[in-house]
BATIKE-473016 format. One record per residue: residue number from 1; residue in three letters; x, y, z negated of N, C-alpha, C in turn. Coordinates in steps of 0.02 Angstrom, whole numbers, plus 50000, padded with zeros to 5 digits. Atoms other than C-alpha are relative to their C-alpha. Example, Ala and Ser with C-alpha at 12.3 -4.5 7.8 and 13.67 -1.06 7.14 Angstrom:
BEGIN
num/residu/nX/nY/nZ/caX/caY/caZ/cX/cY/cZ
1/ALA/50045/49941/50000/50615/49775/49610/50045/50060/50000 $
2/SER/49958/49941/50003/50684/49947/49643/49961/50055/49963 $
END
This chain:
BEGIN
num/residu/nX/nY/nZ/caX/caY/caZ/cX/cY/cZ
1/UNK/49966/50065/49999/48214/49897/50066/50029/49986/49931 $
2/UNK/49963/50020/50072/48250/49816/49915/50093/49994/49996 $
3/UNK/49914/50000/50003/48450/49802/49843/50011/49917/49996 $
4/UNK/49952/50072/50025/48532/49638/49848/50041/49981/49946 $
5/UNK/49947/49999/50051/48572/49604/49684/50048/49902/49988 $
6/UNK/49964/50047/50010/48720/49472/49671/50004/49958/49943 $
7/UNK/50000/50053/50087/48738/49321/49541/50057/50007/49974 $
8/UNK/49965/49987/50040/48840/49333/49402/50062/49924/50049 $
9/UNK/49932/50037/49976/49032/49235/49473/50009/49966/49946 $
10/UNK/49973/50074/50072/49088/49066/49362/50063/50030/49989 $
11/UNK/49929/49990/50037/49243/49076/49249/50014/49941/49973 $
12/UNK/49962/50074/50011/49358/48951/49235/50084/50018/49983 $
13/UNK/49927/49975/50013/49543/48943/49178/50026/49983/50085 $
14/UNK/49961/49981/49911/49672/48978/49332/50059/49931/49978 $
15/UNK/49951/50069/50009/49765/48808/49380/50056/50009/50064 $
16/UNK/49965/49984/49943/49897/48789/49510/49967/50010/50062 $
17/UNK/50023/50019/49907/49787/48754/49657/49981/50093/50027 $
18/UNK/50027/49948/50005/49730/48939/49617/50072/50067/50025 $
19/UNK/49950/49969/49984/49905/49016/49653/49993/50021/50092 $
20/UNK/49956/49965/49943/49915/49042/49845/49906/50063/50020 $
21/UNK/50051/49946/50000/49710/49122/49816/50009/50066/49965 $
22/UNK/49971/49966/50038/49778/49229/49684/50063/50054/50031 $
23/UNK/49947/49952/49954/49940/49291/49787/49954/50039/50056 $
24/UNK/50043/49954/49968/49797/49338/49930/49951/50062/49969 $
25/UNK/50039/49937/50034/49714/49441/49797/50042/50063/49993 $
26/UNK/49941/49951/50026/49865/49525/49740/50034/50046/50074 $
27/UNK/50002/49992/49934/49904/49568/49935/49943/50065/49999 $
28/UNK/50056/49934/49983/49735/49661/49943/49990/50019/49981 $
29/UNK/50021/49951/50053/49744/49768/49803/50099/50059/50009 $
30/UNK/49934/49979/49976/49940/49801/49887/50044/49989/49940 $
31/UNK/49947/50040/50038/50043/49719/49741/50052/49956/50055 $
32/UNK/49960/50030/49949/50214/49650/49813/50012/49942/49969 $
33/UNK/49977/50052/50042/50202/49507/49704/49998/49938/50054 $
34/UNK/50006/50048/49950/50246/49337/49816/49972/49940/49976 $
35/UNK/50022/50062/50016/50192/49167/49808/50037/49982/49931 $
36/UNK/49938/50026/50054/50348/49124/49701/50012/50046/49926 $
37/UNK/49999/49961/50063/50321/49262/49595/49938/49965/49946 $
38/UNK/50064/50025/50031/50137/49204/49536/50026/49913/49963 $
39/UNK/49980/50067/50035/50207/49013/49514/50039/50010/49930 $
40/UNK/49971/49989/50057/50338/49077/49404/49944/50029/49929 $
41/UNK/50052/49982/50057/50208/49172/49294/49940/49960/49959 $
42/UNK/50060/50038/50017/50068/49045/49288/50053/49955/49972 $
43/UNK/49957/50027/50030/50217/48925/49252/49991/49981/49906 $
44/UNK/49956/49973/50061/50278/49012/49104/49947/50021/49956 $
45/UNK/50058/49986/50025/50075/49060/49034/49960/49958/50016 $
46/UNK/50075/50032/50009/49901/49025/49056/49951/50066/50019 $
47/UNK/50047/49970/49984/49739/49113/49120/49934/49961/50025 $
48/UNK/50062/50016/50000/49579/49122/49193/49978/50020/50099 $
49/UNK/50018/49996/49943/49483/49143/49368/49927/50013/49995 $
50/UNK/50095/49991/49979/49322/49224/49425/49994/49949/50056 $
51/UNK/50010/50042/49950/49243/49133/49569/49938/49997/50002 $
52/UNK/50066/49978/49959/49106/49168/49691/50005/49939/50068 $
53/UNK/49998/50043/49934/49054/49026/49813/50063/49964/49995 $
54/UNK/49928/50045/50004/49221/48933/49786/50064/50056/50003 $
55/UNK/49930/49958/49979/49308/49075/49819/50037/50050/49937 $
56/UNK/49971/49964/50074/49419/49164/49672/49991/50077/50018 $
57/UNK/50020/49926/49995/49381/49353/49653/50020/50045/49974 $
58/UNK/49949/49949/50056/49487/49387/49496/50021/49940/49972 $
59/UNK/49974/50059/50038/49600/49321/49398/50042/50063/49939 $
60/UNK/49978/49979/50052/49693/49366/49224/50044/49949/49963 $
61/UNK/49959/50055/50062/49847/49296/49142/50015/50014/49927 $
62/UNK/49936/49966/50048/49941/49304/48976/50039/49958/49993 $
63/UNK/49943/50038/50029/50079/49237/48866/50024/49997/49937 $
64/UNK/49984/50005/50064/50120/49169/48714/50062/49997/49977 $
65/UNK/49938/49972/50027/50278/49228/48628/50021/49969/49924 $
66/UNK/49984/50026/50057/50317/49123/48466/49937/50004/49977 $
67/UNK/50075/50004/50034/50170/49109/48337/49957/50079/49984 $
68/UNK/50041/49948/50019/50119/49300/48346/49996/50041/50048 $
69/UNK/49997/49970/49922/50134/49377/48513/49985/49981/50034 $
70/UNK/50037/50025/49946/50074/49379/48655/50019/50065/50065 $
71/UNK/50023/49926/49967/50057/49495/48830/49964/49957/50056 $
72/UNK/50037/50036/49936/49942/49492/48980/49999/50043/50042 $
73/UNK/49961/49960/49941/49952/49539/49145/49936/49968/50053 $
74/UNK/50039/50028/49932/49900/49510/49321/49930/49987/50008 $
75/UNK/50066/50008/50011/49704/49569/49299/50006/50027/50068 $
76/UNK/50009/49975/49939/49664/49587/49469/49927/49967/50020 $
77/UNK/50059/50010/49977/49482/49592/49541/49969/50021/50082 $
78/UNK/50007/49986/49927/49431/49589/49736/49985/50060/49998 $
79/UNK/50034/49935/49984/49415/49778/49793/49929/50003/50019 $
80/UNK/50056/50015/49972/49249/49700/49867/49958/49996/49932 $
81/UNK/50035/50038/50056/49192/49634/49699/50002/50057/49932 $
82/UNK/49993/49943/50065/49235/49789/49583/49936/50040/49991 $
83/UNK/50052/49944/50010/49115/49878/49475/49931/49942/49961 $
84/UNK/50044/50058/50020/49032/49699/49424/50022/49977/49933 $
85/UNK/49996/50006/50077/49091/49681/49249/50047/49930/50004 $
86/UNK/49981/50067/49969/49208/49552/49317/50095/50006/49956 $
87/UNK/49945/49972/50010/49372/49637/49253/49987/49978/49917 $
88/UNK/50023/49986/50061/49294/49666/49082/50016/49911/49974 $
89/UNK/50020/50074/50012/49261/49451/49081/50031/49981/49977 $
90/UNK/49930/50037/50020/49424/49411/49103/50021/50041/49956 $
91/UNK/49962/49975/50089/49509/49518/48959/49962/49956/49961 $
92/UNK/50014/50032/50058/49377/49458/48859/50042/49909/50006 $
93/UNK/49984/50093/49985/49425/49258/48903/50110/50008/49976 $
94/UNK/49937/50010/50054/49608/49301/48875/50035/50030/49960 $
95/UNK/50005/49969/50082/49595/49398/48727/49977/49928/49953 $
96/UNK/50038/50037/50052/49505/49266/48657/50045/49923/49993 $
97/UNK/49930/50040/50024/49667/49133/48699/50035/50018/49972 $
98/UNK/49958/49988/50059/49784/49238/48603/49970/50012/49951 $
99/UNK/50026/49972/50070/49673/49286/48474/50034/50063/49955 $
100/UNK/49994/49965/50045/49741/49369/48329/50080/50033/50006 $
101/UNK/49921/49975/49964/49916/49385/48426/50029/50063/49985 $
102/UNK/49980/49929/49984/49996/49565/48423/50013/49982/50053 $
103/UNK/50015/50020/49949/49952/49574/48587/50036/50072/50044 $
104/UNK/49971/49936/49969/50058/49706/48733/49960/50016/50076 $
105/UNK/50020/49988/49917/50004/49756/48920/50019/50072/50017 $
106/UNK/49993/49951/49960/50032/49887/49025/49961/50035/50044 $
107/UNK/50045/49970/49977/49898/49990/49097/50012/50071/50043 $
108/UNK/50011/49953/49982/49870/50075/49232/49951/50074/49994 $
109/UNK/50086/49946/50016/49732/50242/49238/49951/49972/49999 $
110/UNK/50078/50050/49990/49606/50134/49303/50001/49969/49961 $
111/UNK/50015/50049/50056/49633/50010/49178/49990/49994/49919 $
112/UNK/49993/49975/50076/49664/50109/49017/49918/49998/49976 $
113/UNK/50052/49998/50041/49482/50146/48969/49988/49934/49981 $
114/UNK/50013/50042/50032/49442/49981/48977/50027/49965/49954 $
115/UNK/49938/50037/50049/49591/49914/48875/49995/50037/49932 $
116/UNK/50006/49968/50070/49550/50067/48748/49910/49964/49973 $
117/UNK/50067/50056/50031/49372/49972/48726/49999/49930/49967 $
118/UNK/49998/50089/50027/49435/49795/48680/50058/50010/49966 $
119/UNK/49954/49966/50070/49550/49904/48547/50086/49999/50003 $
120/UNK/49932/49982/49999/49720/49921/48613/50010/50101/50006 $
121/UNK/49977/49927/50023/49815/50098/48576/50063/49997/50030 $
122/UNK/49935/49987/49963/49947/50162/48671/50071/49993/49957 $
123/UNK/49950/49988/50041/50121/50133/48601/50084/50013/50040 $
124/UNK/49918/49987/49977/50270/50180/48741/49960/50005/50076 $
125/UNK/50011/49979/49934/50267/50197/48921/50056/49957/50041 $
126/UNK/49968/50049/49947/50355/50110/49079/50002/50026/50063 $
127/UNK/50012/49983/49941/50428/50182/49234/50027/49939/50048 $
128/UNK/49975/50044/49952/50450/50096/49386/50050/50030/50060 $
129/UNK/49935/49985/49968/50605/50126/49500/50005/49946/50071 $
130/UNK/49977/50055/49930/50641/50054/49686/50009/50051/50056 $
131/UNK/49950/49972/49945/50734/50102/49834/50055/49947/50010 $
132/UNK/49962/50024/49970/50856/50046/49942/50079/50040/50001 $
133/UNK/49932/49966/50001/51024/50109/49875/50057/49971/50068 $
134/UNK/49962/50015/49935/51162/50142/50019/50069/49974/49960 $
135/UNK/49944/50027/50046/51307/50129/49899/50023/50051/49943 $
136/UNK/49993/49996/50078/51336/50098/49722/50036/49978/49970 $
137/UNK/49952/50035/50033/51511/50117/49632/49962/49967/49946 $
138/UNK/50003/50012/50080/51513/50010/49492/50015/50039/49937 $
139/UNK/49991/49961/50035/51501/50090/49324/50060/49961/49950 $
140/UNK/49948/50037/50030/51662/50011/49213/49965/50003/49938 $
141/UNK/50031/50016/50074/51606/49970/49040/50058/50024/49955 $
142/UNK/49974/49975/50051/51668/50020/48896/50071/49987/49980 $
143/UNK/49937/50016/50008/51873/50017/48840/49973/49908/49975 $
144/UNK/49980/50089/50019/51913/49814/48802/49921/49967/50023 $
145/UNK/50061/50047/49975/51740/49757/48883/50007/49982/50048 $
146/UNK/50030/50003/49931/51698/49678/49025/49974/49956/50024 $
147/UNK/50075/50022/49958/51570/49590/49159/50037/49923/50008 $
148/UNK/49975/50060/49964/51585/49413/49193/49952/49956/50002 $
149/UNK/50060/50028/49981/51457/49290/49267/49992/49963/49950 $
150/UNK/50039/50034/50036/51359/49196/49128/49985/49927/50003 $
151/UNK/50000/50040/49978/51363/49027/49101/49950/49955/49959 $
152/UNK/50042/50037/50059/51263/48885/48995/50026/49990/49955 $
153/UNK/49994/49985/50064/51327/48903/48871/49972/50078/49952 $
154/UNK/50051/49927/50006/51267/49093/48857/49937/49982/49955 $
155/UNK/50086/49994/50009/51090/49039/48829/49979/50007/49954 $
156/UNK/50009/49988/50094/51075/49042/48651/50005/50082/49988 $
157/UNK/49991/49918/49988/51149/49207/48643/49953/50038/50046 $
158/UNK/50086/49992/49955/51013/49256/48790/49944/50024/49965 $
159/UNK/50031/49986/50050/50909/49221/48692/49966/50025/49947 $
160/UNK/49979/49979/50086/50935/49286/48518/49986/50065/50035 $
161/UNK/49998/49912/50012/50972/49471/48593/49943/50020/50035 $
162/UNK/50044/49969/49960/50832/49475/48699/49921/49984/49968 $
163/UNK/50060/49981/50044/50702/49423/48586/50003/50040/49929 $
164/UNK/49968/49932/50041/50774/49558/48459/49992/50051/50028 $
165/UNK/49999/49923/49978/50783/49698/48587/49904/49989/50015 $
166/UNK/50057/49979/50010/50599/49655/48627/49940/49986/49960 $
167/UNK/50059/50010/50045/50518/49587/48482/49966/49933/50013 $
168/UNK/50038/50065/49964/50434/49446/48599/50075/49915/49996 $
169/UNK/49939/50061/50002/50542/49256/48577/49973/49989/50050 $
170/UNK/49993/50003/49931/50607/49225/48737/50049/49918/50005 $
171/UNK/49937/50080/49973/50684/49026/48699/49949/49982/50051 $
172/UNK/50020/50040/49931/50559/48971/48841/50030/50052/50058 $
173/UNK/49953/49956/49950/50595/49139/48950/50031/49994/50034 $
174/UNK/49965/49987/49977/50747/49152/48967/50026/49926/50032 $
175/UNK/49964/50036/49964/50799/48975/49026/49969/49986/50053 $
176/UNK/50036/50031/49943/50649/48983/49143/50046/50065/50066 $
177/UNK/49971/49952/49934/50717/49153/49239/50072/49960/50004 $
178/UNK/49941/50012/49978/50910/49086/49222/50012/49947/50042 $
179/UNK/50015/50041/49947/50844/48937/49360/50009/50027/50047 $
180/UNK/50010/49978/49941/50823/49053/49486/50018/50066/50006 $
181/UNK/49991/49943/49985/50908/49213/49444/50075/49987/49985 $
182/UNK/49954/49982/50032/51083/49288/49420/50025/50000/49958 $
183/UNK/49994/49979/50065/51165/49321/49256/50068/50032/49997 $
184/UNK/49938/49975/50008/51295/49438/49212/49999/50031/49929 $
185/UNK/50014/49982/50054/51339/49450/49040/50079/50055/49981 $
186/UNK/49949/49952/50044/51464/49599/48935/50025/49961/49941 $
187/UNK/49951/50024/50048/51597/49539/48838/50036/50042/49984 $
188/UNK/49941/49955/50034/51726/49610/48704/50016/49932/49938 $
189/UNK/49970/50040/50022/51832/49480/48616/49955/49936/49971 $
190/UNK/50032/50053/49995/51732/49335/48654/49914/50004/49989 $
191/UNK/50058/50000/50008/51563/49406/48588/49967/50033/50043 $
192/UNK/50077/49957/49931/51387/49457/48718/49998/50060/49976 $
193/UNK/50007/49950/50026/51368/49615/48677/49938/50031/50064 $
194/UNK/50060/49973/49934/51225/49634/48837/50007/49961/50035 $
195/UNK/50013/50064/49949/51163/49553/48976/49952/50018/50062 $
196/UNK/50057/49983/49949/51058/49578/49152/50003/49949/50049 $
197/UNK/50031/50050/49957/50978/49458/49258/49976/50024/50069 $
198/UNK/50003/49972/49930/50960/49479/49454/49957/49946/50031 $
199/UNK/50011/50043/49988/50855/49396/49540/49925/50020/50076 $
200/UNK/50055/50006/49945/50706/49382/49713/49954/50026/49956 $
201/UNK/50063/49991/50034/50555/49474/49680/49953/50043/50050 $
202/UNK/50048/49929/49954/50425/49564/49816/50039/50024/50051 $
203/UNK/49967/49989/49929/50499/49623/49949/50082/50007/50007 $
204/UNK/49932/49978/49998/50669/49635/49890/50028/49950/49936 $
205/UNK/49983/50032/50088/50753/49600/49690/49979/50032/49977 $
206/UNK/50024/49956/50065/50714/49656/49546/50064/49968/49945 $
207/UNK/49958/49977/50066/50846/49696/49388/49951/49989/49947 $
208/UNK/50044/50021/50049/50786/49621/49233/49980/49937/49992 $
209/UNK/49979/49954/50040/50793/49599/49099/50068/50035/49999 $
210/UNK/49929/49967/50021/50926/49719/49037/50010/50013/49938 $
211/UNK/50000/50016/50082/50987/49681/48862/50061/50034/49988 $
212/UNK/49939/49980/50022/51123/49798/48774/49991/50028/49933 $
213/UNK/50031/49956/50062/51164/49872/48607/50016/50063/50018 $
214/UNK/50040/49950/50036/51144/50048/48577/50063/50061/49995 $
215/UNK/49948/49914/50016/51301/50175/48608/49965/50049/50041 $
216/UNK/50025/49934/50000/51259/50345/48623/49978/50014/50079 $
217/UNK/50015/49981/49938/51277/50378/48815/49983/49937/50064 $
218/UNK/50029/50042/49982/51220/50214/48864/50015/49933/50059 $
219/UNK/49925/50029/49957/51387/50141/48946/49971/49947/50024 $
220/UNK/50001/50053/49976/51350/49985/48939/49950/49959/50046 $
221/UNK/50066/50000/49945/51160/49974/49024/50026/50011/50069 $
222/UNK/50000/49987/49956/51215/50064/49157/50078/49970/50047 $
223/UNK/49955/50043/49977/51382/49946/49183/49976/49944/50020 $
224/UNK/50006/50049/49961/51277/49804/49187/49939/49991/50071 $
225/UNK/50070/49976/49986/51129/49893/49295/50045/49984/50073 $
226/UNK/49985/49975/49934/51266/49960/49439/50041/49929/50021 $
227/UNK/49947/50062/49986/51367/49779/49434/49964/49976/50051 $
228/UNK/50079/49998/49962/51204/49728/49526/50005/50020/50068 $
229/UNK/50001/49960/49913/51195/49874/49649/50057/50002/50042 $
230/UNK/49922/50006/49945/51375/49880/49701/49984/49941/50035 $
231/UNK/50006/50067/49952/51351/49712/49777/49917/50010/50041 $
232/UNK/50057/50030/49967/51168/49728/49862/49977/50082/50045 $
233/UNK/50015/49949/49976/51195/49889/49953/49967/49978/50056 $
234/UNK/50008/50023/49955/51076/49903/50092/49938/49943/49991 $
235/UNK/50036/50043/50014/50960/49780/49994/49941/50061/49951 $
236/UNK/50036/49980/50035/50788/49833/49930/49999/49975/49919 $
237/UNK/49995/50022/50058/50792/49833/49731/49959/50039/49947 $
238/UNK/50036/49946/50035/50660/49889/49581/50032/49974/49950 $
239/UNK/49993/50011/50052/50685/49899/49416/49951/50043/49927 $
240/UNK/50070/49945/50063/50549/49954/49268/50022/50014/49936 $
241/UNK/49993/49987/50035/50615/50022/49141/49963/50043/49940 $
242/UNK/50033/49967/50054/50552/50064/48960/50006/50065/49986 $
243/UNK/49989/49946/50016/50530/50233/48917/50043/50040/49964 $
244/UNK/49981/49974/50030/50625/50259/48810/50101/49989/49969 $
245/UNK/49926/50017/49985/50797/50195/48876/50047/50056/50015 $
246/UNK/49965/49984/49970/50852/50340/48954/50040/50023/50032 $
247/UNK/49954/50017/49948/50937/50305/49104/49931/50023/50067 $
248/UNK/50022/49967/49953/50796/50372/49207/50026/50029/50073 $
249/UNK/49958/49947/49954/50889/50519/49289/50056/49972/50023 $
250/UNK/49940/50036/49968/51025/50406/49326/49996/49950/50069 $
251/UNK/50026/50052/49952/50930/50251/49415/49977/50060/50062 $
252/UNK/50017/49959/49949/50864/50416/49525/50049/50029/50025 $
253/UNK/49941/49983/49952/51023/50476/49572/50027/49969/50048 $
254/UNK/49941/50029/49956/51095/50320/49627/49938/49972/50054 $
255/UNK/50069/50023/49964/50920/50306/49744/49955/49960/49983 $
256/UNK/50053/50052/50021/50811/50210/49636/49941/50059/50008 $
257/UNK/50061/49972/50006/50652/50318/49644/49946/50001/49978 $
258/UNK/50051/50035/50075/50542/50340/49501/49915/50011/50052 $
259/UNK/50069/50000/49961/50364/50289/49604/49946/49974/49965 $
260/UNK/50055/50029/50044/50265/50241/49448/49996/49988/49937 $
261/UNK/50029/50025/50079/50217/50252/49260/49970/49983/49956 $
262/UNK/50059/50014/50019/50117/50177/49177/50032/49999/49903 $
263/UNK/50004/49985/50055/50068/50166/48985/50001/49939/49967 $
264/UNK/50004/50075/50054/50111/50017/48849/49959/50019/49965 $
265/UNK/50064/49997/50063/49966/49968/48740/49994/49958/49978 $
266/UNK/49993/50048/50047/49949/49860/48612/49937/49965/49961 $
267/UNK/50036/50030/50048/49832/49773/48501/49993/49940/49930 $
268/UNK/49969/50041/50064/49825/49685/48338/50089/50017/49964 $
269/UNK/49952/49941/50034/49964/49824/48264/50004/50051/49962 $
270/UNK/49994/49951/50033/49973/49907/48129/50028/50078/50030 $
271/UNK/49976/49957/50016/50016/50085/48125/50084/50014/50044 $
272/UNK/49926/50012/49990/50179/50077/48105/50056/49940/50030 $
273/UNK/49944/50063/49949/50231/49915/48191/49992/50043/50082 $
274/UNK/49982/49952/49934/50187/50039/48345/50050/50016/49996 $
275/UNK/49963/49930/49996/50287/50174/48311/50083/49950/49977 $
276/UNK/49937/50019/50011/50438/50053/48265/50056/49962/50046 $
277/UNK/49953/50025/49929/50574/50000/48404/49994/49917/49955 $
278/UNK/49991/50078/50035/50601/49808/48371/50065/49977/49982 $
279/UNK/49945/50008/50024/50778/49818/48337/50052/50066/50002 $
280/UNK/49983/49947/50005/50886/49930/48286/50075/49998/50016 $
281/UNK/49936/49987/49967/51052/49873/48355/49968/49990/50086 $
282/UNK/49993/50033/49942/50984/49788/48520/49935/50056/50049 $
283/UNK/50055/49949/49974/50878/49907/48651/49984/49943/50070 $
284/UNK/50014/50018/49928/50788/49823/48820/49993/50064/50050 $
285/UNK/49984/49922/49948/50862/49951/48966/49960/49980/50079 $
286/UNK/50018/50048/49954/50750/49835/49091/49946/49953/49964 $
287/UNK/50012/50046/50012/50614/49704/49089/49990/49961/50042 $
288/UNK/50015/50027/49927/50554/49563/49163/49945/50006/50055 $
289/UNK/50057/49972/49974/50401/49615/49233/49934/50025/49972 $
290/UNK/50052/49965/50062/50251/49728/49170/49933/49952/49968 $
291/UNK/50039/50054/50021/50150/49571/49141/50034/49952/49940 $
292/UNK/49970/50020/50087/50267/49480/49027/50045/50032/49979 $
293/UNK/49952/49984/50037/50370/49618/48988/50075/49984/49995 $
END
């Protein structure tokens, strides 16, 4: 009996109508990403869509970050449909919208080879954290600091420290998450000195970003991390933190549970723009998600 060989699937960019096909993809590959999560992302970027018979099969976003950055995310291809060069498509299609970008992502095992073929190189790592803490004192912040809800006027400041701690400009960002999330920012005689955002995400919240500078035992992250959990005991909550924050062993004490790491990789980066943190007062102890980082 002969094989049934299938026709090559159309590619097209991903528009809204493509969001609640897209959330059913993400579903059957067991991502907890929701409807509201995908809007926000397509929102805030741009991508692409396979499509077989009308029906979408994969899809791939990214994001453009001021005039030299970029990251991409959310490559997802039907478990039915894998193994068809379908994955491969989309990188190429939005590789080829950022272009010459310094470009970030996050890769899983399965996804690394191919990401080391279209010339990204590993440059950090990303765990992921979730559980359902029972209860979580607050951690007090530092002598003369302290927590107080965030207002508009903030946003500038927002801003500024958070495209410093990650390198990526976040003036569209951050006023798109502060619509629909939390904000609790660290003060000491009038100036931000950090910041974390709370907000709906998958089956629960998600923490993030988490913006602070840089003392030794890491006070202030983990003041504005537990401000958070004290209030949502009893509530499911993740949080992904960069590798190289850490606060690991801490988020696992207070029941976050490290259930996943994956590998940052880069492209269009020198050398040494790898190997270099992006600021050297401001650290990200949190992001917003491993798609835009």
């Amino acid at each position: 009996m002969s094989k049934i060989v299938k026709k090559s699937p159309g590619y097209r960019r991903f528009t809204s109508d493509d969001i609640a096909a897209a959330h059913r993809l993400s579903v059957a590959v067991r991502w907890p990403h929701r409807a509201e999560d995908w809007r926000f992302m397509y929102d805030a970027g741009c991508g692409f869509v396979a499509e077989d018979n009308g029906t979408v099969i994969g899809t791939a976003l990214c994001w453009k970050f001021g005039a030299d950055r970029g990251t991409l995310g959310l490559v997802i291809v039907s478990p039915d449909e894998q193994g068809r060069g379908i994955g491969r498509k989309l990188m190429e299609l939005v590789l080829e919208e950022l272009g010459n970008r310094v470009t970030f992502l996050h890769a899983t095992v399965a996804g690394k080879p191919l990401y080391e073929k279209l010339g990204f190189v590993a440059c950090g790592a990303l765990t992921q954290h979730q559980g359902t803490p029972a209860s979580v004192a607050a951690v007090a912040p530092p002598p003369g600091e302290h927590l107080r809800a965030a207002t508009h006027a903030d946003t500038p400041r927002l801003i500024e420290i958070a495209s410093r701690a990650t390198g990526l400009e976040r003036s569209a960002t951050i006023p798109s998450l502060l619509e629909f999330s939390q904000a609790v920012v660290l003060e000491r005689d009038g100036e931000v000195l950090g910041f974390s955002l709370f907000r709906p995400f998958g089956r629960g919240y998600s923490i993030g970003p988490v913006v602070a500078q840089r003392p030794a035992d890491d006070l202030r992250a983990r003041s504005l991390i537990s401000y958070w959990l004290a209030q949502h005991a009893g509530d499911f909550v993740r949080i992904d933190v960069p590798g190289d924050a850490g606060i690991n062993d801490w988020l696992t004490s207070l029941g976050l549970t490290r259930v996943d790491s994956v590998e940052k990789m880069v492209r269009n980066a020198s050398a040494d723009a790898r190997e270099a943190a992006p600021d050297a007062t401001w650290r990200a102890y949190g992001i917003i998600n491993q798609a835009m980082a």
